[in-house]
C-alpha positions in Angstrom: 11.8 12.0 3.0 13.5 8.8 2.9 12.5 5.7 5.8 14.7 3.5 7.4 14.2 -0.2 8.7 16.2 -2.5 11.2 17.5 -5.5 8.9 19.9 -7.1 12.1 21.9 -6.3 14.7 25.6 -7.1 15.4 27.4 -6.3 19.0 30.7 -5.4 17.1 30.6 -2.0 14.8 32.6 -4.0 12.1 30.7 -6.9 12.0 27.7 -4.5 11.3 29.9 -3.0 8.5 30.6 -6.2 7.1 26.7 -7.3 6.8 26.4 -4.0 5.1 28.5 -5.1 2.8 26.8 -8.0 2.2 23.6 -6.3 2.0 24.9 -3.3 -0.4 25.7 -6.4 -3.2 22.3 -7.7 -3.4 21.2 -4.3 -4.0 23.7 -3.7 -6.7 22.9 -7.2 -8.3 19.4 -6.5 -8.4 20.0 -2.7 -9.8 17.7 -1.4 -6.8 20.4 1.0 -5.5 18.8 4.3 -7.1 15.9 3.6 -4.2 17.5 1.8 -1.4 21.0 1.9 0.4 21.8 -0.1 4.0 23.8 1.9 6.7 25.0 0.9 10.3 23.8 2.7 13.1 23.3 2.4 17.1 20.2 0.4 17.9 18.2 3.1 20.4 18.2 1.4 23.9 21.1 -1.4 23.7 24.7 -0.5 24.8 27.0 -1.6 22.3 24.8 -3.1 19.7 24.5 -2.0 16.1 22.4 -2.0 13.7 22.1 -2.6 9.7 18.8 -0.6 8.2 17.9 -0.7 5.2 16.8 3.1 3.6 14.2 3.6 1.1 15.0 6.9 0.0 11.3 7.2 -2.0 8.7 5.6 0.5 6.5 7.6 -1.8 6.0 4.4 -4.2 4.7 2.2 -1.7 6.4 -1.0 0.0 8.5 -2.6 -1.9 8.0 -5.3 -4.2 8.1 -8.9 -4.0 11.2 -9.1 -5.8 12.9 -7.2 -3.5 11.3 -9.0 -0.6 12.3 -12.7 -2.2 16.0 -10.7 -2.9 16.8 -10.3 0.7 15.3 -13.3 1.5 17.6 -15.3 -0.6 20.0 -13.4 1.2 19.9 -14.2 4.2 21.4 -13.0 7.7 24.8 -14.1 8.1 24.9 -15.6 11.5 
């Protein structure tokens, strides 16, 4: 069964769906998307906010590595 982690948040549903976007390129650059994909969903507990996750869709092989940590890292959160 696949796992899901918060990345950020966004009060507008479109500017979540543009970090996804953002996100989804570093995976495709790094040729990680056969594991993970990003989606945008509510964030439990906050009106109005949304959330960017990141899905590891076989959490069977342990955390992921440190190139896909340093990836995201170089990255970065748009503000």
């Amino acid at each position: 069964m696949a796992t899901r982690a918060f990345i950020l948040g966004r009060e507008e549903r479109d500017d979540a769906w543009t970090e996804t976007q953002r996100f989804a390129a570093v995976l495709v650059r790094h040729r990680i998307t056969d594991r993970y994909g990003v989606s945008v969903h509510k964030i439990p507990g906050r009106r109005g906010a949304w959330g960017v996750y990141l899905t590891d869709r076989t959490p069977v092989l342990g955390p992921p590595s440190l190139l896909i940590i340093r990836a995201f890292r170089s990255f970065g959160p748009a503000a």
